[in-house]
N, CA, C and O atoms as a GROMACS GRO file, in nm:
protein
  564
    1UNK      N    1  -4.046  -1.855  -2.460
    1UNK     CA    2  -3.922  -1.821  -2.528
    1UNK      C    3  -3.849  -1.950  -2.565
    1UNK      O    4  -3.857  -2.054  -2.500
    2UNK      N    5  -3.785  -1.934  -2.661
    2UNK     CA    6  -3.685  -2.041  -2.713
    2UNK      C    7  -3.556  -2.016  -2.783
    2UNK      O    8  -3.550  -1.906  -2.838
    3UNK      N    9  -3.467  -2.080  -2.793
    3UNK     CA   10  -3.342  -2.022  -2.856
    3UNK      C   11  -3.340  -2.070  -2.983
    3UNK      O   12  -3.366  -2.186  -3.013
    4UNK      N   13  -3.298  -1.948  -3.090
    4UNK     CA   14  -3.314  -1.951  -3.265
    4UNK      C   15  -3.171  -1.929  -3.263
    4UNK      O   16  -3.098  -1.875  -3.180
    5UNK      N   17  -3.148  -1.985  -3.381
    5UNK     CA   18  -3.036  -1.985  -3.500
    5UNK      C   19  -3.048  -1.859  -3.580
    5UNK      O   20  -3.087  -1.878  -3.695
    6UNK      N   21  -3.028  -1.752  -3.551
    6UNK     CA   22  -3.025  -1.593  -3.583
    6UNK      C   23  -2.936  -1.542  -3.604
    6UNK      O   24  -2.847  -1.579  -3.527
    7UNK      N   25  -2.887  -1.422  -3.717
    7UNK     CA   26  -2.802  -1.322  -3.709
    7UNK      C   27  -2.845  -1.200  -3.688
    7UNK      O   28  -2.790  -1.092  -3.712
    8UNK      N   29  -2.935  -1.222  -3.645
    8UNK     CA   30  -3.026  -1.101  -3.574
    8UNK      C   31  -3.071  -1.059  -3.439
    8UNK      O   32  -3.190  -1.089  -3.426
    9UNK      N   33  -3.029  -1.009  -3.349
    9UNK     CA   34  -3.045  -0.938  -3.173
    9UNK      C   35  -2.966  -0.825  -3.180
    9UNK      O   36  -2.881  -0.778  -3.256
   10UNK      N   37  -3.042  -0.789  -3.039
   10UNK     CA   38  -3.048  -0.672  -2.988
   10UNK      C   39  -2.972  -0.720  -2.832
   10UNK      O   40  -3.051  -0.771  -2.752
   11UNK      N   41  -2.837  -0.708  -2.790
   11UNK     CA   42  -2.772  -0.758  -2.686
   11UNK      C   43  -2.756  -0.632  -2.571
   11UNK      O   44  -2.717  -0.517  -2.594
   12UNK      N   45  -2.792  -0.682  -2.459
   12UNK     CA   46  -2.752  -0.580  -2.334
   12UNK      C   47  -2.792  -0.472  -2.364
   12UNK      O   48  -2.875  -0.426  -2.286
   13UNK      N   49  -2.759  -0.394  -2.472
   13UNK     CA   50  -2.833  -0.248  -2.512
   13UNK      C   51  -2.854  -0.192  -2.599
   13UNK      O   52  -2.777  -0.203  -2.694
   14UNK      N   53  -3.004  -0.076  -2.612
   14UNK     CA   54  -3.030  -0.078  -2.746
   14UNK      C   55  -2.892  -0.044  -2.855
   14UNK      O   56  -2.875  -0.123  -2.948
   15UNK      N   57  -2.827   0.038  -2.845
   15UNK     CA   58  -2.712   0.071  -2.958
   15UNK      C   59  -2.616  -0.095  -2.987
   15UNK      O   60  -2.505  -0.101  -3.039
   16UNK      N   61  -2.660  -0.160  -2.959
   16UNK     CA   62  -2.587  -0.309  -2.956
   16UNK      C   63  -2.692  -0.411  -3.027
   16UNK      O   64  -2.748  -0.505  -2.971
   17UNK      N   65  -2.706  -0.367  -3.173
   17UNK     CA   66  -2.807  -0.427  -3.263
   17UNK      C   67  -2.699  -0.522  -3.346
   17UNK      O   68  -2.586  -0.478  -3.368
   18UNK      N   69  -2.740  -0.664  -3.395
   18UNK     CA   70  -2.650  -0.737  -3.503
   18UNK      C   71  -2.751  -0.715  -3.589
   18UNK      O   72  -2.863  -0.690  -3.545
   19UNK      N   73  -2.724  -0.722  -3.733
   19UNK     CA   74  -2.838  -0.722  -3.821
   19UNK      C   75  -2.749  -0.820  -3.930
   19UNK      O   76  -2.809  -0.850  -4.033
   20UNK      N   77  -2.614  -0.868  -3.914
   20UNK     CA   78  -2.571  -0.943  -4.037
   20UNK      C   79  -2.469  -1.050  -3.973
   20UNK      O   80  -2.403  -1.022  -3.873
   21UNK      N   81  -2.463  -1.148  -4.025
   21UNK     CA   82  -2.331  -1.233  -3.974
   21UNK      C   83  -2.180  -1.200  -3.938
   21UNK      O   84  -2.098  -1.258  -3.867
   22UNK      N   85  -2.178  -1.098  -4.006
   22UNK     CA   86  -2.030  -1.099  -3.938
   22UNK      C   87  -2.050  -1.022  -3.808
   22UNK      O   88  -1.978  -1.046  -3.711
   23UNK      N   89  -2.148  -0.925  -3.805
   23UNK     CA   90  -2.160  -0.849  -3.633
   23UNK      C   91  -2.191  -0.975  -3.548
   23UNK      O   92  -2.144  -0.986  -3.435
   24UNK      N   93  -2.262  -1.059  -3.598
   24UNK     CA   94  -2.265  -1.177  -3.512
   24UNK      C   95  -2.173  -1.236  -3.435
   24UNK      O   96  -2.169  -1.266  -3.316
   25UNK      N   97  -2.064  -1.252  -3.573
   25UNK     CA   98  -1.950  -1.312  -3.543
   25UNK      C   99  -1.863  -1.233  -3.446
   25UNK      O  100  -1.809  -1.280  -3.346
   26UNK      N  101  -1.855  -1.108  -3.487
   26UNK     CA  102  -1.786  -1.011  -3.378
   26UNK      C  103  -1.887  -1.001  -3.242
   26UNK      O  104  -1.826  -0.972  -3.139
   27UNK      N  105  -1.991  -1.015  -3.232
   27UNK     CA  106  -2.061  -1.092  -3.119
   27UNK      C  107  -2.023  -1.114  -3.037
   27UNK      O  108  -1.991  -1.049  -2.937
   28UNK      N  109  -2.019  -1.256  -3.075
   28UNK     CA  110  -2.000  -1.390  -3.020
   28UNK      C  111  -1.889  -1.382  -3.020
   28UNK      O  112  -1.867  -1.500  -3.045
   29UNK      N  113  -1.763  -1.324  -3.010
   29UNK     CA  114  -1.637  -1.321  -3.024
   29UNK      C  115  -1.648  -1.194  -2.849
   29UNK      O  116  -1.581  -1.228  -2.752
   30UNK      N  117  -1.723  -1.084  -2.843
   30UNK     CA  118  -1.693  -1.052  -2.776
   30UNK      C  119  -1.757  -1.092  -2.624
   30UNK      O  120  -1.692  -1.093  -2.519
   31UNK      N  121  -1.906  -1.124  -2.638
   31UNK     CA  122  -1.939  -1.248  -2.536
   31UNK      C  123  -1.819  -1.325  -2.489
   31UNK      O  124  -1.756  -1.299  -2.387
   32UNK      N  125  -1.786  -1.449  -2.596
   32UNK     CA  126  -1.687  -1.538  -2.549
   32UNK      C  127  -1.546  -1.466  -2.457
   32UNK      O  128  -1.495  -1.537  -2.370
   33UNK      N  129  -1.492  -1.333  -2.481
   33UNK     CA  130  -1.443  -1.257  -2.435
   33UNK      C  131  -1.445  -1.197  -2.336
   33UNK      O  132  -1.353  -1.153  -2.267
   34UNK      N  133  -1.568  -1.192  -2.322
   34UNK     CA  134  -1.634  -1.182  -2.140
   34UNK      C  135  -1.640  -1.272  -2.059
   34UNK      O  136  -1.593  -1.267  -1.945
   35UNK      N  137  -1.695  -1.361  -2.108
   35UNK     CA  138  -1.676  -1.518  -2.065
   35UNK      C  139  -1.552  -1.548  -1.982
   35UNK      O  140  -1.541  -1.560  -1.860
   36UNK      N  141  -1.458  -1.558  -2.080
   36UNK     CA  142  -1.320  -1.579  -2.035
   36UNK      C  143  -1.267  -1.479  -1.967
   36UNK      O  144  -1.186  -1.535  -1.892
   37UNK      N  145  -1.261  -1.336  -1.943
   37UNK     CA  146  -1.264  -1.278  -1.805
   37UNK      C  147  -1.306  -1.275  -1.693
   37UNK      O  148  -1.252  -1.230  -1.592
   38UNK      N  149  -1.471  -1.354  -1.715
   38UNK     CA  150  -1.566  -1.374  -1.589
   38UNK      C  151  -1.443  -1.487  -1.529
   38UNK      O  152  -1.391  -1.443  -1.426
   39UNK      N  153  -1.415  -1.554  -1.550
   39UNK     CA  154  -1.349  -1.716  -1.510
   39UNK      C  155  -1.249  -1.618  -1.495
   39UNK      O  156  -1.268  -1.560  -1.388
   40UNK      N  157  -1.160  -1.578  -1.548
   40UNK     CA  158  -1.038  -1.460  -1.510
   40UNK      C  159  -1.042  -1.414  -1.365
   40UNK      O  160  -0.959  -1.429  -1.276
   41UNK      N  161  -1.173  -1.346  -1.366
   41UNK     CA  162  -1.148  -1.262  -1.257
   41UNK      C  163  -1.194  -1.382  -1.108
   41UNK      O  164  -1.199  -1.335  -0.994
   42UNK      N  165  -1.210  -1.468  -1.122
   42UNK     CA  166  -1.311  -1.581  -1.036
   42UNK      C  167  -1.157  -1.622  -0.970
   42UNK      O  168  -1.150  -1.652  -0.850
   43UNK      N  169  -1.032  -1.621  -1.060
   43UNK     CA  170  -0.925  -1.728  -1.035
   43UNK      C  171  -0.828  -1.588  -0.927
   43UNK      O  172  -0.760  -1.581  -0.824
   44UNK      N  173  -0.880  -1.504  -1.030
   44UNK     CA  174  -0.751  -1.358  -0.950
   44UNK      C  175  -0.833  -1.332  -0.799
   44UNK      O  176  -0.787  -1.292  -0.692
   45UNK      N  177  -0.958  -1.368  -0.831
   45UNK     CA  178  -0.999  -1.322  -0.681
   45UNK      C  179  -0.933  -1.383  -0.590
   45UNK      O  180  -0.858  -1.328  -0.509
   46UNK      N  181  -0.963  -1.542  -0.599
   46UNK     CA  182  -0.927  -1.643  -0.496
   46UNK      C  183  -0.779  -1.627  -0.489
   46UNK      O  184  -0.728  -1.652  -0.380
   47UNK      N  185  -0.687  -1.583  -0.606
   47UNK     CA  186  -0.519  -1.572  -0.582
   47UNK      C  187  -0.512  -1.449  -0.470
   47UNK      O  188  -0.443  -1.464  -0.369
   48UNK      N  189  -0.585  -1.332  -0.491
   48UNK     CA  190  -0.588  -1.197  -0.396
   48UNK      C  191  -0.611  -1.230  -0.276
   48UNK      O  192  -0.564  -1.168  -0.181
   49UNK      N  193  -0.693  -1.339  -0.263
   49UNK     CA  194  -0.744  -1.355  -0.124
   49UNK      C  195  -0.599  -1.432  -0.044
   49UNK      O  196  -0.564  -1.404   0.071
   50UNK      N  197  -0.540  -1.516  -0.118
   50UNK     CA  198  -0.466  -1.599  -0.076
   50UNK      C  199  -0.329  -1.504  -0.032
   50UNK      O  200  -0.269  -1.512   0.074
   51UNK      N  201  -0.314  -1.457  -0.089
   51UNK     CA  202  -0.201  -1.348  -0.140
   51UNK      C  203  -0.204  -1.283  -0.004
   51UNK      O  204  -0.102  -1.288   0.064
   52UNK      N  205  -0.329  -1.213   0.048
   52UNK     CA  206  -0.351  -1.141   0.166
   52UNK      C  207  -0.312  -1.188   0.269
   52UNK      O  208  -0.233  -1.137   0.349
   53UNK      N  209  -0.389  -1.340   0.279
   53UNK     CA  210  -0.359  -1.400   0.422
   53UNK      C  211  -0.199  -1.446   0.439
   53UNK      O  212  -0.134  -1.471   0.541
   54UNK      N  213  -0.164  -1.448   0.309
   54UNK     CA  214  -0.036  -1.492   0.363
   54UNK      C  215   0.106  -1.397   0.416
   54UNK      O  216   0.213  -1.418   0.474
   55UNK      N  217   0.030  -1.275   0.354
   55UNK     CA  218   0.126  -1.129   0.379
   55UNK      C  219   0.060  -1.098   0.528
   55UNK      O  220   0.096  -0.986   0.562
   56UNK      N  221   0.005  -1.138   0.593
   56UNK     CA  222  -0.030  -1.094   0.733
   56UNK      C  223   0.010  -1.180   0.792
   56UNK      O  224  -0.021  -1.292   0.754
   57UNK      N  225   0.104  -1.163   0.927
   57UNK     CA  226   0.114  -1.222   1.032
   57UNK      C  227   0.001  -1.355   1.092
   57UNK      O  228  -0.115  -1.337   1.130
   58UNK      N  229   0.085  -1.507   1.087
   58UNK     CA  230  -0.006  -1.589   1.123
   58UNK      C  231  -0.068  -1.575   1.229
   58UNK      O  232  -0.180  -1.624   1.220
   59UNK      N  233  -0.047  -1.528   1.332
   59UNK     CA  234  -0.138  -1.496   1.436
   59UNK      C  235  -0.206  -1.418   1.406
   59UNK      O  236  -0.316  -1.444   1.453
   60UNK      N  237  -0.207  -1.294   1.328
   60UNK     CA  238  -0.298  -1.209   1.339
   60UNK      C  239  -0.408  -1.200   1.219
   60UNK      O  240  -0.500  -1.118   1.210
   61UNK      N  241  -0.372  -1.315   1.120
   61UNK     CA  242  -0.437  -1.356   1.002
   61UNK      C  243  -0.569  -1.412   1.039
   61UNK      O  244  -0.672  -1.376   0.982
   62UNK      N  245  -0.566  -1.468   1.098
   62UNK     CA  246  -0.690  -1.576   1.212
   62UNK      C  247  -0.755  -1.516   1.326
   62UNK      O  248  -0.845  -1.573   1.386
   63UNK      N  249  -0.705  -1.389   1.360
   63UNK     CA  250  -0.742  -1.272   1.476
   63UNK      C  251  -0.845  -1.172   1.368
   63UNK      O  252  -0.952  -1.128   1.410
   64UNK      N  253  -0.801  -1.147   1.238
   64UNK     CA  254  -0.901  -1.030   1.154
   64UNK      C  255  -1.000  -1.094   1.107
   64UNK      O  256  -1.106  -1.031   1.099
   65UNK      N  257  -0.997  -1.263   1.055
   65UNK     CA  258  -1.068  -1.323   1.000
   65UNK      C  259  -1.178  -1.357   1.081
   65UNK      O  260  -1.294  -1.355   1.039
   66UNK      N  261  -1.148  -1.384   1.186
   66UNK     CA  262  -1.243  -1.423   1.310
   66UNK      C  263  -1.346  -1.333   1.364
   66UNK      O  264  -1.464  -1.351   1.393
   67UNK      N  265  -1.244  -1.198   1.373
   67UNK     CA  266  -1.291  -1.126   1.442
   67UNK      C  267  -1.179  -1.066   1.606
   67UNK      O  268  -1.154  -1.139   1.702
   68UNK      N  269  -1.134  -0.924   1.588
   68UNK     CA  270  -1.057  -0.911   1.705
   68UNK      C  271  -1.082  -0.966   1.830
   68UNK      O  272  -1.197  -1.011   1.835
   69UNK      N  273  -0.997  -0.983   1.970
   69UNK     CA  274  -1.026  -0.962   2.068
   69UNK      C  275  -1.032  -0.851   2.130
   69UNK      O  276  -0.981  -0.748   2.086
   70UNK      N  277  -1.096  -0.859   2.241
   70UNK     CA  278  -1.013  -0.734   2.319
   70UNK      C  279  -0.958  -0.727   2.354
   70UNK      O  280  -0.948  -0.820   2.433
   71UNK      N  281  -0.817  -0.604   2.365
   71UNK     CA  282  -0.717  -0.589   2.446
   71UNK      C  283  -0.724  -0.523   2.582
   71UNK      O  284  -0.787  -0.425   2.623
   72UNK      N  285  -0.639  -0.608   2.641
   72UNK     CA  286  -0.670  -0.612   2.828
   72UNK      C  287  -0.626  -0.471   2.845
   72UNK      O  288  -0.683  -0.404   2.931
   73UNK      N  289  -0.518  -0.410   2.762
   73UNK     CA  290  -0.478  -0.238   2.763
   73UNK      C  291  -0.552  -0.162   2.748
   73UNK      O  292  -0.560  -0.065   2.823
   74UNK      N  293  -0.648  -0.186   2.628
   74UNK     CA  294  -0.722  -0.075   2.554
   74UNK      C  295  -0.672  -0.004   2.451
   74UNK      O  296  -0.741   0.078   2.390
   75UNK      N  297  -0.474  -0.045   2.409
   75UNK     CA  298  -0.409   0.035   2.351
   75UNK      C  299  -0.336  -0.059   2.214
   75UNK      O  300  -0.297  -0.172   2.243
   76UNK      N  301  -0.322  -0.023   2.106
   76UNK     CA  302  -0.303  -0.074   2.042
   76UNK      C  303  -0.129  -0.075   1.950
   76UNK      O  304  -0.100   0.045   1.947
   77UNK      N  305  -0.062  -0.121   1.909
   77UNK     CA  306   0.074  -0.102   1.899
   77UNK      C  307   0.067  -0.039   1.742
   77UNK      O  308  -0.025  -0.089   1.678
   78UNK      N  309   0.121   0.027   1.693
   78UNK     CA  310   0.164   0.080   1.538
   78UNK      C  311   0.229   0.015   1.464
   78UNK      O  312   0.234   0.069   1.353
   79UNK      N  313   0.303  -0.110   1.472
   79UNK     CA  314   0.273  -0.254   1.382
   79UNK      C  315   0.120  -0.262   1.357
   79UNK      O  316   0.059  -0.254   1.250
   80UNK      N  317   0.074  -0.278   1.484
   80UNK     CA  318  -0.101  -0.376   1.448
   80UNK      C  319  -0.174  -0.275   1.385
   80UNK      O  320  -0.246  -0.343   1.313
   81UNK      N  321  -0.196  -0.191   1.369
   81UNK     CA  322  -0.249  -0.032   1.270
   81UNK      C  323  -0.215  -0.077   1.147
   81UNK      O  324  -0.297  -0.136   1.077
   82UNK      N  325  -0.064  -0.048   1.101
   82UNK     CA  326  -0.046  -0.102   1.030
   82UNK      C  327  -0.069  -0.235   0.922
   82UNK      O  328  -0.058  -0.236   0.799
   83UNK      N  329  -0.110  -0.356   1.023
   83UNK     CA  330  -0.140  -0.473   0.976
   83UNK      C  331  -0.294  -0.441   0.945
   83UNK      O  332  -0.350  -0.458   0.837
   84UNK      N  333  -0.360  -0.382   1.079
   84UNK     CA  334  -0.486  -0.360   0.989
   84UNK      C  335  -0.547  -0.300   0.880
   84UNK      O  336  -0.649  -0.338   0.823
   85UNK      N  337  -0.443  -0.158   0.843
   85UNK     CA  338  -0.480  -0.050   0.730
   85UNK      C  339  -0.469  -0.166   0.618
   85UNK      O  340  -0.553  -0.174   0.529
   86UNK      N  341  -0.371  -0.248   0.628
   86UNK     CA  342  -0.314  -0.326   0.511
   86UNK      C  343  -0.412  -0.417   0.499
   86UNK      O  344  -0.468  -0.407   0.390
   87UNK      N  345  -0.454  -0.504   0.569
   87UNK     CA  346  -0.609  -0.537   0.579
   87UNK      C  347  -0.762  -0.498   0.476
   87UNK      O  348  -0.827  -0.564   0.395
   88UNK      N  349  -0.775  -0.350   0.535
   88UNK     CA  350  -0.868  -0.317   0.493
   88UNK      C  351  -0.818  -0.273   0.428
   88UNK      O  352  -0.874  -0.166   0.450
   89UNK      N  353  -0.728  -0.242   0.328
   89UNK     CA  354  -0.683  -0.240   0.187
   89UNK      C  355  -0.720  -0.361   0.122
   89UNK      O  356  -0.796  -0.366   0.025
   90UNK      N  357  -0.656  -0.478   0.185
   90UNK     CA  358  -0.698  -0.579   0.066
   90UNK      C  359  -0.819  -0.614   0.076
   90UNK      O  360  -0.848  -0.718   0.017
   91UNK      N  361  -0.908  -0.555   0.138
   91UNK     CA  362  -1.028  -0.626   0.167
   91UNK      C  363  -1.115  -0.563   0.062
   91UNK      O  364  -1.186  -0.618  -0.022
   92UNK      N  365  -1.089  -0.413   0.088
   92UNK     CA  366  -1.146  -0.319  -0.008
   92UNK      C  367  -1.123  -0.356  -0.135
   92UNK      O  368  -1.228  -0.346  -0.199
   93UNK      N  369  -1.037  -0.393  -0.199
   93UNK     CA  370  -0.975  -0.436  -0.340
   93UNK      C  371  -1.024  -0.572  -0.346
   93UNK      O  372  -1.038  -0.608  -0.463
   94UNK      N  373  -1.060  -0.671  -0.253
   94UNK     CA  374  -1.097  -0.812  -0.308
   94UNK      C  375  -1.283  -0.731  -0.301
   94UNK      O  376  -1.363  -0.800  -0.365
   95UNK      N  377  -1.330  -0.637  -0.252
   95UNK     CA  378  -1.511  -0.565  -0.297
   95UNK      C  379  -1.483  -0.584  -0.415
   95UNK      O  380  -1.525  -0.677  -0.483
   96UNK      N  381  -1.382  -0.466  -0.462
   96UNK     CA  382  -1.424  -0.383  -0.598
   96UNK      C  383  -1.405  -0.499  -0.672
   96UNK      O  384  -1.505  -0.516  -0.743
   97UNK      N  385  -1.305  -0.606  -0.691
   97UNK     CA  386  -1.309  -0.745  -0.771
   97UNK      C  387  -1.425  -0.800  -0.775
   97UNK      O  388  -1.480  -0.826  -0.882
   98UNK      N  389  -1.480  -0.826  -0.657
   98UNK     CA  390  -1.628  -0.884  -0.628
   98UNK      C  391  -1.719  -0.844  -0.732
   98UNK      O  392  -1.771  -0.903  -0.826
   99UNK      N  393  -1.725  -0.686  -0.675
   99UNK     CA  394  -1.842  -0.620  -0.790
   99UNK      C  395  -1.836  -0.609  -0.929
   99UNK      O  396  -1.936  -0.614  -1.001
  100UNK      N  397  -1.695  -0.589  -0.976
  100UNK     CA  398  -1.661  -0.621  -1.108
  100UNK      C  399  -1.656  -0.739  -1.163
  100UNK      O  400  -1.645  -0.754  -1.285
  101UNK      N  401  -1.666  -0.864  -1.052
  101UNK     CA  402  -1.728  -0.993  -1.133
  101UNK      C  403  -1.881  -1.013  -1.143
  101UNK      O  404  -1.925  -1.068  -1.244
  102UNK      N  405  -1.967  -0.973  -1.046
  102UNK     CA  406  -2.063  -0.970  -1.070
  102UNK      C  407  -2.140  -0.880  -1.144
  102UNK      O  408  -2.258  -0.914  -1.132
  103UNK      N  409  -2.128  -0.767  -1.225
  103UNK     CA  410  -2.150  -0.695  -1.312
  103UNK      C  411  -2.085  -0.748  -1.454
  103UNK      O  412  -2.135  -0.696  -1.554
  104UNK      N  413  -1.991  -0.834  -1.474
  104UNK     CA  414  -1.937  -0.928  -1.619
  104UNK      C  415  -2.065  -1.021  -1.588
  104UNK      O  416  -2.160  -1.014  -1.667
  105UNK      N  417  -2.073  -1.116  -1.468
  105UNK     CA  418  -2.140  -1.194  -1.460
  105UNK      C  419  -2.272  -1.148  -1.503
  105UNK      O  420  -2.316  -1.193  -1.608
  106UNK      N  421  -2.325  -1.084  -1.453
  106UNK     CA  422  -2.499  -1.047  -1.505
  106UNK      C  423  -2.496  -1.009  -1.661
  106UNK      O  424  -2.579  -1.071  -1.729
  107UNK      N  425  -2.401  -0.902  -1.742
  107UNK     CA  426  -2.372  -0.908  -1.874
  107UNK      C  427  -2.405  -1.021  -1.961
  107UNK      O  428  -2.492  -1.041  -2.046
  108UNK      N  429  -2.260  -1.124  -1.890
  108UNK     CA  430  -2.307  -1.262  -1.948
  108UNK      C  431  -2.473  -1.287  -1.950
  108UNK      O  432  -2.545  -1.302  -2.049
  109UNK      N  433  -2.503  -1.287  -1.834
  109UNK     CA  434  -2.635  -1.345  -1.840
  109UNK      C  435  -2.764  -1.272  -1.877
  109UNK      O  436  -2.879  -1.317  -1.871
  110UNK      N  437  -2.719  -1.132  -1.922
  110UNK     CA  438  -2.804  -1.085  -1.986
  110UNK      C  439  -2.786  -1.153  -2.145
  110UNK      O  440  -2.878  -1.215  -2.199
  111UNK      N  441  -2.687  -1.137  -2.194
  111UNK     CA  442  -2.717  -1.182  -2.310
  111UNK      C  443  -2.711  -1.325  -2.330
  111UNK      O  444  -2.719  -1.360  -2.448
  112UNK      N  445  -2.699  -1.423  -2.236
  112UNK     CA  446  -2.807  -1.596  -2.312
  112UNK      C  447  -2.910  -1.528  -2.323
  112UNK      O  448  -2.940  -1.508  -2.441
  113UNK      N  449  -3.019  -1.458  -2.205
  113UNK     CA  450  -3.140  -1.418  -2.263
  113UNK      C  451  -3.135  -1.340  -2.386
  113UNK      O  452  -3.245  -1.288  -2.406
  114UNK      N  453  -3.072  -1.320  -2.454
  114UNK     CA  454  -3.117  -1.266  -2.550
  114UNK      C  455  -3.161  -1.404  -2.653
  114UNK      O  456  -3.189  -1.366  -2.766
  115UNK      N  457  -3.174  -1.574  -2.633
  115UNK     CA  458  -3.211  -1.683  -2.645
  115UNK      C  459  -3.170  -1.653  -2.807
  115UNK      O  460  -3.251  -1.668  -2.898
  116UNK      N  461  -3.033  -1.610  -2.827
  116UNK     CA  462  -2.974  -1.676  -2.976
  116UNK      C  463  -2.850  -1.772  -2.918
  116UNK      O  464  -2.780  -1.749  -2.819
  117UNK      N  465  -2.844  -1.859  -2.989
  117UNK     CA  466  -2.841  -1.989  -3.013
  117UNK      C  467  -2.646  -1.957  -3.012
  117UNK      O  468  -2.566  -2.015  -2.938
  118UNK      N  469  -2.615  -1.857  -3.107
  118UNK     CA  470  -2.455  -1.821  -3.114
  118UNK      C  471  -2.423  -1.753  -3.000
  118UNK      O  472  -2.324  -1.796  -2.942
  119UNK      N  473  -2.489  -1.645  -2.944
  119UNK     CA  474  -2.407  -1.606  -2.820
  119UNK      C  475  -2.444  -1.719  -2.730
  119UNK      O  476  -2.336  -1.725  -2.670
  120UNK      N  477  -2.518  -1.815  -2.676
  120UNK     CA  478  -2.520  -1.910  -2.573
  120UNK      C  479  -2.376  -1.978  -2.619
  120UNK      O  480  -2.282  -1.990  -2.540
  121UNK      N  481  -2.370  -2.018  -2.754
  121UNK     CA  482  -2.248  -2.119  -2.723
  121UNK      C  483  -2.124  -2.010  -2.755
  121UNK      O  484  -2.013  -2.059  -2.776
  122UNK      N  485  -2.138  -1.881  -2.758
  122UNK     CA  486  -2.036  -1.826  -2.737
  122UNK      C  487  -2.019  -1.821  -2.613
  122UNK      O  488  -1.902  -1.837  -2.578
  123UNK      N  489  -2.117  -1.798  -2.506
  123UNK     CA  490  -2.072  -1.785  -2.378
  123UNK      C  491  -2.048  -1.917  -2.338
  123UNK      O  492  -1.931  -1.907  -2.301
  124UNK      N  493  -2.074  -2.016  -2.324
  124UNK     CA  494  -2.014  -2.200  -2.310
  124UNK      C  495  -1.896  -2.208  -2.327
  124UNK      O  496  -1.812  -2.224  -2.239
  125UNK      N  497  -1.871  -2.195  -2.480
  125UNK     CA  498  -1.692  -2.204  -2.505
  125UNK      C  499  -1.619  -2.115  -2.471
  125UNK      O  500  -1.498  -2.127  -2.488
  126UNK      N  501  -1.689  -1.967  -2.397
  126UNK     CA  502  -1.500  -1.869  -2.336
  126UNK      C  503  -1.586  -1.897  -2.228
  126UNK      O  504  -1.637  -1.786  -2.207
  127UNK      N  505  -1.650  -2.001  -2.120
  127UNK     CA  506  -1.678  -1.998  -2.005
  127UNK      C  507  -1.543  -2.154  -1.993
  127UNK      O  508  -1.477  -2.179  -1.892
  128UNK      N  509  -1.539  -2.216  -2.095
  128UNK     CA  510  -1.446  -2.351  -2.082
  128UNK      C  511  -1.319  -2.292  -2.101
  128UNK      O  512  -1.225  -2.319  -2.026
  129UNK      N  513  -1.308  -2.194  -2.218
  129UNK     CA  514  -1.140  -2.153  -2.279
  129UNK      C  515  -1.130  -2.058  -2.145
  129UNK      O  516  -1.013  -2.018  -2.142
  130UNK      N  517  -1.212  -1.999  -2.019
  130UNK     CA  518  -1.198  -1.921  -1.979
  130UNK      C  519  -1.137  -2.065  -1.826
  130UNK      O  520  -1.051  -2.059  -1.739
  131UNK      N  521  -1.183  -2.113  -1.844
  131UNK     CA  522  -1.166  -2.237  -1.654
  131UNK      C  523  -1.049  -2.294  -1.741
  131UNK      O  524  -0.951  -2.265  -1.672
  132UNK      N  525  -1.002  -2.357  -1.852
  132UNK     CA  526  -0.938  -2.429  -1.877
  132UNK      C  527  -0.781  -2.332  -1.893
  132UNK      O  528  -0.668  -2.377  -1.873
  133UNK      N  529  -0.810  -2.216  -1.928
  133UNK     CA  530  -0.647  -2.136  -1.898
  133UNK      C  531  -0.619  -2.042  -1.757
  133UNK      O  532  -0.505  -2.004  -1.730
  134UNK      N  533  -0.723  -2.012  -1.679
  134UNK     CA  534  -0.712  -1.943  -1.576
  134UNK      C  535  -0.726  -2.060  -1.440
  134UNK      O  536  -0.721  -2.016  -1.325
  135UNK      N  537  -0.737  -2.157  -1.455
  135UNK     CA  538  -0.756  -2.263  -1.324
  135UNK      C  539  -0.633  -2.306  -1.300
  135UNK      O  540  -0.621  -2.316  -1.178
  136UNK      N  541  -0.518  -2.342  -1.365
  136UNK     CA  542  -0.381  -2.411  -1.360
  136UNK      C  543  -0.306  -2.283  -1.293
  136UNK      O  544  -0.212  -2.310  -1.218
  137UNK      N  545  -0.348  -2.107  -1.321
  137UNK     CA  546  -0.301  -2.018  -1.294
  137UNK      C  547  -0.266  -2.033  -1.096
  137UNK      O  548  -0.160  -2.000  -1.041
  138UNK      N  549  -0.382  -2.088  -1.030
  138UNK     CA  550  -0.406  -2.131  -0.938
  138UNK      C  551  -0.330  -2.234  -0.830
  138UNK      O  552  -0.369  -2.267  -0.717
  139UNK      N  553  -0.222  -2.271  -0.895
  139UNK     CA  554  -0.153  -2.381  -0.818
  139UNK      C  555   0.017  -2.316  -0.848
  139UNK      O  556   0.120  -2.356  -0.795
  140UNK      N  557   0.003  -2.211  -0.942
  140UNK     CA  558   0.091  -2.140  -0.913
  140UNK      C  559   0.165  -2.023  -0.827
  140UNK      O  560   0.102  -1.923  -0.795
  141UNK      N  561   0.260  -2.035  -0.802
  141UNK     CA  562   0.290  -1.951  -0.676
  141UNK      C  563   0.388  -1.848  -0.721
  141UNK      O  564   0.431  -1.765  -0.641
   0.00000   0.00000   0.00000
């Protein structure tokens, strides 16, 4: 295989045929569009994650992450229930982020294989327009 200079593929699925330049162009417009959500969702993850630990109690932020102890009671207080439901809330919600980046992600990478030459550098330039506006998002608080 090699990558051609084409206005012609068949992307991710059969009903997703280009046969002329401008579907190209709308293409490669919507690749690059994915692109720049993949990097989107890469920056919101790591903000969600951050977001979590800091809404939980410092002691007990480093107690879920670790792993509980045991309690010498056996009994647990309805604060700490609480802290944990809230927990496995955000934990559950930083999955479904997970899986929804890695399902953009494989997209993307289904279509470079499709080895045209315009969606590769469509996915390059919204993988840069995608790090270069969602990374600064990151140092914001």
């Amino acid at each position: 295989m090699h990558f051609i200079f084409s206005d012609e593929a068949v992307l991710l699925f059969d009903f997703w045929r280009v046969h002329s330049p401008t579907g190209m162009a709308l293409s490669v417009l919507v690749v690059l569009l994915l692109a720049v959500l993949y990097e989107g969702i890469k920056v919101g993850k790591a903000k969600l994650l951050h977001k979590t630990l800091e809404s939980l109690p410092a002691t007990n932020s480093q107690q879920f992450i670790l792993g509980p102890d045991q309690d010498s009671t056996g009994s647990r207080s309805t604060s700490d229930n609480r802290t944990r439901l809230r927990w496995f809330l955000c934990y559950f919600g930083q999955s479904l982020v997970h899986v929804i980046q890695v399902v953009i992600g494989y997209f993307v990478m289904l279509a470079v294989m499709s080895y045209n030459t315009w969606i590769f550098l469509g996915v390059v330039l919204g993988s840069a327009v995608g790090y270069y506006l969602a990374y600064p998002l990151l140092n914001m608080t």
